[in-house]
N, C-alpha and C positions, 0 to 999 in steps of 0.2 A: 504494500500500500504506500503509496504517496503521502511523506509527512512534509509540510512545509513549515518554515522557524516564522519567527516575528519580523526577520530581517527580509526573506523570500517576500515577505507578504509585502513590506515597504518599496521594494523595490520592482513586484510586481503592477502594485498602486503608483507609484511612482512615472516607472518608465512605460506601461502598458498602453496608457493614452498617446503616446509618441508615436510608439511602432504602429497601432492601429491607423492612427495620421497616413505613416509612412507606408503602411499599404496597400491604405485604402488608394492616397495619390498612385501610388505603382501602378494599379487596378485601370485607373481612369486614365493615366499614359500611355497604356496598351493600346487603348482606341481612339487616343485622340490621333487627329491628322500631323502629316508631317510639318516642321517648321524649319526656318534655317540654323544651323547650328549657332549664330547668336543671339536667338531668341532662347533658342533651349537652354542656352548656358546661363542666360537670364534667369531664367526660369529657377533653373538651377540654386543659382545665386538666393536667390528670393525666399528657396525652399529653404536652404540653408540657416535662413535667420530664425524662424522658430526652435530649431535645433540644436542652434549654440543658446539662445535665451532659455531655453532648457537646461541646459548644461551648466550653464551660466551661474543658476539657482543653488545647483549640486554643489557646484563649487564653493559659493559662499555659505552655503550650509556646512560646509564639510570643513572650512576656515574658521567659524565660527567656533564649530566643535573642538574641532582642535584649542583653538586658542583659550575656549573654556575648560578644557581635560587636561591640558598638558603641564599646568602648574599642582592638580592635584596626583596626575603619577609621573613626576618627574622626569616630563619630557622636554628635552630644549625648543625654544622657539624658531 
C-alpha cells in the first residue's frame, strides 16, 4: 500500500497545481496551429514567468526557514 508523509503531501499541494498548468498547456499545443519560431519562443518566454514566480515562492520560503532554524541547530549563515 501506498503511505505518503506530511512532506509528500506538501509538496504534492504545492507543486500539483503547476504541473496540471503544464499539461494541460502541453495538451492544447498539440492542436494548436503552427507559428513562427518567434512567436513560439515568445510564447515560451511568457510560459516561463509563472514558473519561476512559482519557484520564486519556494525559494523565499525555504530562506526564510532556514534563517529561522539555523541559529536554533547550529547552523552557519
Amino acid at each position: 500500500m501506498l503511505q505518503l508523509s506530511p512532506f509528500d503531501l506538501v509538496v504534492l499541494v504545492y507543486y500539483g497545481p503547476l504541473f496540471a498548468v503544464i499539461g494541460l498547456l502541453n495538451k492544447i499545443l498539440t492542436v494548436a496551429p503552427k507559428v513562427p519560431p518567434a512567436i513560439s519562443a515568445a510564447i515560451g518566454a511568457f510560459l516561463w514567468v509563472p514558473q519561476a514566480l512559482h519557484l520564486f515562492v519556494a525559494g523565499v520560503l525555504s530562506l526564510a526557514a532556514r534563517l529561522v532554524v539555523a541559529p536554533v541547530v547550529g547552523l552557519s549563515l
